[in-house]
BALUM-461126 format. One line per 5 residues: number of its first residue (from 1); for each residue z, x, y of N, C-alpha, C. Coordinates in steps of 0.05 Angstrom, whole numbers, plus 5000, padded with zeros to 4 digits. Each point is the difference from the previous one (the first is absolute). Layout:
NUM = Z X Y Z X Y Z X Y ~ ...
! end
This chain:
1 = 2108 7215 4800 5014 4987 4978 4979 4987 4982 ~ 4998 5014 4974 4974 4981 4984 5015 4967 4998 ~ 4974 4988 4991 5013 4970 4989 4997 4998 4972 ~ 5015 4981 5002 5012 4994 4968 4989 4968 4992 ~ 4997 5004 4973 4979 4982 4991 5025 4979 4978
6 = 5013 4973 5025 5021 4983 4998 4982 4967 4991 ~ 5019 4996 4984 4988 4971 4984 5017 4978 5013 ~ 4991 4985 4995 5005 4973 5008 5042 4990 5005 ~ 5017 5020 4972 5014 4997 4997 5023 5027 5001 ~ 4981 5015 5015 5015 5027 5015 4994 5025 4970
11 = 4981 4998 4984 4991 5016 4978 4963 5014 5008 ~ 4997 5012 4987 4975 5014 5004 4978 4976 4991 ~ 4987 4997 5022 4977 4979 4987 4974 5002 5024 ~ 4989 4981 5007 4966 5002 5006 5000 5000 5029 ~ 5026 4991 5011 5002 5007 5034 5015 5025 5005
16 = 4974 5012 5023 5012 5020 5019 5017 4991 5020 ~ 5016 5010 5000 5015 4998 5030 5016 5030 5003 ~ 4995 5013 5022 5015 5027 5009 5026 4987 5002 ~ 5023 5018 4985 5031 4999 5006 5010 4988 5032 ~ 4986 5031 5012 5007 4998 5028 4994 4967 5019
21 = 4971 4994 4995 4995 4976 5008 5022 4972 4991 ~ 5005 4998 4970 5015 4982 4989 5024 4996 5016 ~ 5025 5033 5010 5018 5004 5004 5002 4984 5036 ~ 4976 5012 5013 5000 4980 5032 4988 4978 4997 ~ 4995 4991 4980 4990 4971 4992 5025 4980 5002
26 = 5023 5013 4978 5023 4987 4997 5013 5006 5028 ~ 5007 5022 5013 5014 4996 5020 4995 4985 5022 ~ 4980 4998 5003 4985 4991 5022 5012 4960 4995 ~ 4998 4997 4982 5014 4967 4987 5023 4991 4997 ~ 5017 5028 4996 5022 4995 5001 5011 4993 5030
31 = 5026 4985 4991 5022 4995 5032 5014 5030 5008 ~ 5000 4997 5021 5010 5029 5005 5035 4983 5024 ~ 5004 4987 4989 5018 4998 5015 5028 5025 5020 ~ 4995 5029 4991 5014 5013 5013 4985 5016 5029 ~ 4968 4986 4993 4987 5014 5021 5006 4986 5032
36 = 4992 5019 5014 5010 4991 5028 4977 4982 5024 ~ 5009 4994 5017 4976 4986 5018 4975 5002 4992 ~ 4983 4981 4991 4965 5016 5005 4996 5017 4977 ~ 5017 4999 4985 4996 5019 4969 4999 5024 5010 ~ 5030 5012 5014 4996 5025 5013 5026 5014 4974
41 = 5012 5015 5008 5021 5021 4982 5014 4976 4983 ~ 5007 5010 4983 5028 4973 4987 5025 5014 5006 ~ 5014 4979 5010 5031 5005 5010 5013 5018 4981 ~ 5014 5015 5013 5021 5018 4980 5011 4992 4974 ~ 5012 5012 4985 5005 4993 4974 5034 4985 5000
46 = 5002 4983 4992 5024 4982 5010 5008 4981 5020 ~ 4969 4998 5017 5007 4994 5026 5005 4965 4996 ~ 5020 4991 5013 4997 4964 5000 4974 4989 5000 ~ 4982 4993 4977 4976 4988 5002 5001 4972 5028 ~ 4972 4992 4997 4989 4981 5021 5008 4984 4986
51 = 5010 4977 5020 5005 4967 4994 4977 4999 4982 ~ 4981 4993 5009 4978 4979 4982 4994 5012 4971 ~ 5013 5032 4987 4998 5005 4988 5030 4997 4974 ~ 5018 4994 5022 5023 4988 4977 5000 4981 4989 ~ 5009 4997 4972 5006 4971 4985 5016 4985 5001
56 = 4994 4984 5011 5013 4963 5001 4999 4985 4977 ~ 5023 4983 5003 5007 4979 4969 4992 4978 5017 ~ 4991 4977 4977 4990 4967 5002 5017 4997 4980 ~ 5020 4973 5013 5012 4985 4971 4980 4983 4992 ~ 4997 5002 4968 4987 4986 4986 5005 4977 4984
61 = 5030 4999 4985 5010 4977 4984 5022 5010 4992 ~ 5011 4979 4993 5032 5013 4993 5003 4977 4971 ~ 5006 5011 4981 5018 4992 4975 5031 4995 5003 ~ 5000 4978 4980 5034 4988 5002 4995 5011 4963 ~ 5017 5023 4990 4995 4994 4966 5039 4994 4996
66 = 4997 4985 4984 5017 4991 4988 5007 5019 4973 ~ 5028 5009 4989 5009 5018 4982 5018 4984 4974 ~ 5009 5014 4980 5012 4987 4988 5020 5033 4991 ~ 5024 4988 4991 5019 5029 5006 5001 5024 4987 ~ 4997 5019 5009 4989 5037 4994 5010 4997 4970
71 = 4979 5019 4987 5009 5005 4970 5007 5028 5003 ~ 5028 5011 4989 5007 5017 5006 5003 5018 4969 ~ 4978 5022 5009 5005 5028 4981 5024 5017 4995 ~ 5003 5011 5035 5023 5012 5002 4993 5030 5004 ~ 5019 5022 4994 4997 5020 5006 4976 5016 4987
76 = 4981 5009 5006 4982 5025 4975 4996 5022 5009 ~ 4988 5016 4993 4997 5030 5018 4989 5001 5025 ~ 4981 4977 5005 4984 5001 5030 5020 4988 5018 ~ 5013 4985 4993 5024 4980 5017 5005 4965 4996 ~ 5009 4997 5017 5011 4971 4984 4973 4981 5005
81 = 4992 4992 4974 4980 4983 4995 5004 4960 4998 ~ 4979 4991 5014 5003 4974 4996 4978 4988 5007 ~ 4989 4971 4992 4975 4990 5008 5018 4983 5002 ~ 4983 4972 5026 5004 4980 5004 4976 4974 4986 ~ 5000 4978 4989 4973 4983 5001 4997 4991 5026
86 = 4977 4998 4999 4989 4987 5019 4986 4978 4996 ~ 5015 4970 5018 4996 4980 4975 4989 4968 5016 ~ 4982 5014 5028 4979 4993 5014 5004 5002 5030 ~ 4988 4974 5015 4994 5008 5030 4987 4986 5014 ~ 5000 5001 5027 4981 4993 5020 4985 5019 5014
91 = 4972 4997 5012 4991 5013 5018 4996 4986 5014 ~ 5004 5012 5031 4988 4983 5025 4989 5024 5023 ~ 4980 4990 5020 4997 5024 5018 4970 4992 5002 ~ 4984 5012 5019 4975 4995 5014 4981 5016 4985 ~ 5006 5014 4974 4979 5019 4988 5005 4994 4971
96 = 5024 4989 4996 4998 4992 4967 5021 4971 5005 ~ 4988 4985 4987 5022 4972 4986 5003 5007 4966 ~ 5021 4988 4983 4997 4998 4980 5028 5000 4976 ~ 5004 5008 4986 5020 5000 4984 4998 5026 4978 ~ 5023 5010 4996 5014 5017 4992 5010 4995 4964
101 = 4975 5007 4986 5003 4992 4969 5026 5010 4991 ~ 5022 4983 4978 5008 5016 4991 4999 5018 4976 ~ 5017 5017 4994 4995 5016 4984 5002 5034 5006 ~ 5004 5000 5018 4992 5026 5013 5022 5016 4996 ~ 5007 5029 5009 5021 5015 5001 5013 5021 5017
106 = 5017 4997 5021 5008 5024 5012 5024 5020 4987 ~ 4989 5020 5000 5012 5021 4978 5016 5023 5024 ~ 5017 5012 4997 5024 5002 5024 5016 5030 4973 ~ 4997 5017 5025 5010 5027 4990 5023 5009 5020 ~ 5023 4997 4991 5016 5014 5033 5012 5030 4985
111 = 4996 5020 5024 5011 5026 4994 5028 5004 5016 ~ 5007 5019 4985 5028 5006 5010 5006 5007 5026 ~ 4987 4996 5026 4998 5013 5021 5002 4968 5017 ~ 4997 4979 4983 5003 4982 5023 4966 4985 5002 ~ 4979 5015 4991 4977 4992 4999 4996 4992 4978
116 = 4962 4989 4993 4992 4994 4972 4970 4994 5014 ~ 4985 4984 4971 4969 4998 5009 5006 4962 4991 ~ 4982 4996 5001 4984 4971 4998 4975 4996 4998 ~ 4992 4984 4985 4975 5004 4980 4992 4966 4996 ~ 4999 4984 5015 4990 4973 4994 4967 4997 4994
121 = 5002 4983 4972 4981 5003 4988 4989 4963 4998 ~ 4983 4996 5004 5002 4968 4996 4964 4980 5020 ~ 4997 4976 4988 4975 4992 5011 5008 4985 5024 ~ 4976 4986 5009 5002 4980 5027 4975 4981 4992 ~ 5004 4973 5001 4975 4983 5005 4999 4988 5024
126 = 4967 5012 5004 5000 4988 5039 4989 4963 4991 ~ 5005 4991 5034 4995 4974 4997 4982 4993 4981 ~ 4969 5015 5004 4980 4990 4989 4999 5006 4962 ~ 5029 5005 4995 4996 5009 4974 4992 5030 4989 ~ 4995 5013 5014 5002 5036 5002 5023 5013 4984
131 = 5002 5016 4983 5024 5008 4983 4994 5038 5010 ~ 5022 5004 5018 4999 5024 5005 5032 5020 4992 ~ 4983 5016 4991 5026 5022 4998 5009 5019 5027 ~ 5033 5003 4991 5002 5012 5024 5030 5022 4982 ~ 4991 5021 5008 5021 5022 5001 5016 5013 5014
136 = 5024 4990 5016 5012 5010 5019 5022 5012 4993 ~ 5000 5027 5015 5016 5024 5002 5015 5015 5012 ~ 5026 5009 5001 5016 5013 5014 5022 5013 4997 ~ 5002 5029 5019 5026 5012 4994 5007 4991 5025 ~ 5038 4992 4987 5016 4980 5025 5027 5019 5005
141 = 5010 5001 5017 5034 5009 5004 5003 4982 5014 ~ 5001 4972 4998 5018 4970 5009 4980 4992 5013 ~ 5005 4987 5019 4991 4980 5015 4994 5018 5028 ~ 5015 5026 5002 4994 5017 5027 5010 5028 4991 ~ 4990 5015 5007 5006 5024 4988 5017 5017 5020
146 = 5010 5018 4999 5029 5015 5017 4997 4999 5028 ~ 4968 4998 5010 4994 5008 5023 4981 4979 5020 ~ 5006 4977 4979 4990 4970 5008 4981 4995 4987 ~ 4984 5016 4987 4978 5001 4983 4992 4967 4983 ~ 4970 4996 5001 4999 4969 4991 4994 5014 4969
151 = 5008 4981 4980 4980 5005 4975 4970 4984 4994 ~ 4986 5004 5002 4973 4984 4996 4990 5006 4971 ~ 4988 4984 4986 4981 4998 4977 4977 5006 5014 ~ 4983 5008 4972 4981 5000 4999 4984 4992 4979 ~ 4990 4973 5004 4986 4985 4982 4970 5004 5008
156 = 4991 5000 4968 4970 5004 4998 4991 4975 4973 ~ 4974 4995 5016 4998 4974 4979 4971 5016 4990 ~ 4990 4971 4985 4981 5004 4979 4993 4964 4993 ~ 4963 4988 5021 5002 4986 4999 4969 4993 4985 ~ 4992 4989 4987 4960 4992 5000 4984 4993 5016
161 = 4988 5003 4997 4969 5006 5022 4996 4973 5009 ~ 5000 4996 5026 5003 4969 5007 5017 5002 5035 ~ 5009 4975 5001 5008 5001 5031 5031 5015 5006 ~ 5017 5010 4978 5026 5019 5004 4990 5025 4991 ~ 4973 5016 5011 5005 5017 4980 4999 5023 5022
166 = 5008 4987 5031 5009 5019 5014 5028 5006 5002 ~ 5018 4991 4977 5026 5019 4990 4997 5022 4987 ~ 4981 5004 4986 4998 5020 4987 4987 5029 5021 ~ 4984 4991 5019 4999 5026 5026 5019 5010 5015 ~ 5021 4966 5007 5012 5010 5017 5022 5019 4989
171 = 5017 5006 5026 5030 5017 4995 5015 4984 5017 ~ 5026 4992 4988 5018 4997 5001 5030 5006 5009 ~ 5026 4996 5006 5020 5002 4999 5008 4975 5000 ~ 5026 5004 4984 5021 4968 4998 5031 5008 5011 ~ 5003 4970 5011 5037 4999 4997 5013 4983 4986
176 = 5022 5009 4986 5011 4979 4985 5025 4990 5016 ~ 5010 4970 5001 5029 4992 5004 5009 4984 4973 ~ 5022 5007 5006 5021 4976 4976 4996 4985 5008 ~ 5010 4971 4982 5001 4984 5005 5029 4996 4973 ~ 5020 4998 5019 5021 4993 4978 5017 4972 5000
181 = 5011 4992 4988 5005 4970 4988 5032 5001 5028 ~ 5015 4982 5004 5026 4998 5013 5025 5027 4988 ~ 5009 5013 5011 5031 5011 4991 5011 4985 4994 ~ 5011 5016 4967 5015 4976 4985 5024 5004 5023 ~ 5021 4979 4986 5025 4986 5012 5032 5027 4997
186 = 4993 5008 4984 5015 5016 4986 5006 5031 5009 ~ 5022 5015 5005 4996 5015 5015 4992 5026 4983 ~ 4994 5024 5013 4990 5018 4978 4985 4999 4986 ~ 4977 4978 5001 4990 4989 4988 4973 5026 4993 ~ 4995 5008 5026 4965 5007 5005 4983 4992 5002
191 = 4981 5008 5015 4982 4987 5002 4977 4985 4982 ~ 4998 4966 5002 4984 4993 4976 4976 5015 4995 ~ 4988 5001 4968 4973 4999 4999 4980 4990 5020 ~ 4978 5019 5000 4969 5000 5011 4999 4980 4984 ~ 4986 4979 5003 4984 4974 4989 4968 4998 5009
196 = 4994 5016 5022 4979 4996 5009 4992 5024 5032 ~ 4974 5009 4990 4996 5016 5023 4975 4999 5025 ~ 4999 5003 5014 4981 4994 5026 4987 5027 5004 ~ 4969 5006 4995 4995 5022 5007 4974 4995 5007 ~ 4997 5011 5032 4984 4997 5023 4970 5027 5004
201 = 4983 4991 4994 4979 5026 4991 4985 4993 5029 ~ 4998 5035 4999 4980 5003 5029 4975 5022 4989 ~ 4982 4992 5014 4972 5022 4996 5005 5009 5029 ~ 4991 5028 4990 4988 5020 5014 4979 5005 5000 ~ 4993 5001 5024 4973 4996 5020 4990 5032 5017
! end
C-alpha cells in the first residue's frame, strides 16, 4: 500500500504517514467494547452486550418551571399548534442549583393520532450567576404510551467556558411531571390548568 502524503488537518501537506499504519493506529485506540475476553473474537452481532459496557443514568437536578396559560393557534396544516410562556423557576439537585429566567417558550404541536412534539426553548442562571441555555425536546403520546412506554426529553444545553461547561459534553434524558393547582368544585369541570412543571434530568454515563 503506498503512503499518502496527509496534513495536519486530514489534506495533503508535509507529513508522511502510510494509510495502512494511520488505519491500526486508530483501531488500536479505539474501545472495542464488542470484543471478547483478552481482546479475543467480538460477540455475535446482537448479542446482549457486557454490563460494564451498558449505560447508566445519574440524577443530576431537577427544575420546578412555572407557566403562564397556553397561547392557542389552533388548527394549521402540521396540527394543532400552541406555545406556552415560560414565566420562571427553581433549580435544585447535586450538579446544578439555580433559577429558571423568565421569558422562555415551550412550543407544543399535537397530531391527529393522539401524539405531538415539544420544543422548550428557554435559559437557566446557576447559583454562581452562569446564564445557560437549554433546549429540550420531545415526541410524546401522554404520559405512557400503549405498551407502558415512558416519554423522556431530551434536553441539550449550551453553556461558557468555565465550571458548567460540562453540560455542554454531557447527554442527557429528562422527565417531566405536572404539577396541577386543586380540582375545581364544579362538576364536569376538567381538569385545571398546568401552572407549573417538575422536570427531573439525568446524564448518561
Amino acid at each position: 500500500m503506498p503512503a499518502h502524503r496527509i496534513g495536519s488537518h486530514g489534506t495533503r501537506g508535509s507529513t508522511w504517514v502510510p494509510v495502512v499504519a494511520l488505519a491500526l493506529s486508530l483501531g488500536a485506540s479505539a474501545a472495542q467494547p464488542g470484543a471478547g475476553p483478552g481482546g479475543g473474537a467480538p460477540a455475535p452481532l446482537g448479542a446482549q452486550p457486557a454490563a460494564e459496557v451498558m449505560p447508566r443514568v445519574e440524577f443530576a437536578f431537577e427544575e420546578r418551571v412555572t407557566l403562564s396559560p397556553a397561547v392557542v393557534l389552533g388548527d394549521t396544516p402540521f396540527g394543532h399548534r400552541q406555545y406556552i410562556p415560560i414565566t420562571g423557576g427553581t433549580i435544585a439537585g447535586p450538579r446544578l442549583k439555580g433559577e429558571v429566567i423568565p421569558g422562555g417558550w415551550d412550543f407544543q404541536l399535537g397530531l391527529a393520532n393522539g401524539c405531538g412534539t415539544l420544543s422548550a426553548d428557554y435559559f437557566l442562571r446557576a447559583d454562581d450567576g452562569t446564564v445557560i441555555h437549554i433546549l429540550n425536546e420531545s415526541f410524546s403520546c401522554g404520559m405512557a404510551g400503549p405498551a407502558g412506554e415512558r416519554s423522556f426529553f431530551r434536553p441539550k444545553f449550551e453553556a461558557p467556558k468555565g465550571p458548567h461547561d460540562w453540560l455542554n459534553r454531557a447527554s442527557f434524558v429528562a422527565l417531566l411531571e405536572l404539577e396541577r393547582p386543586p380540582a375545581p368544585a364544579a362538576p364536569n369541570a376538567g381538569p385545571p390548568p398546568s401552572m407549573a412543571i417538575r422536570i427531573k434530568f439525568f446524564q448518561i454515563k
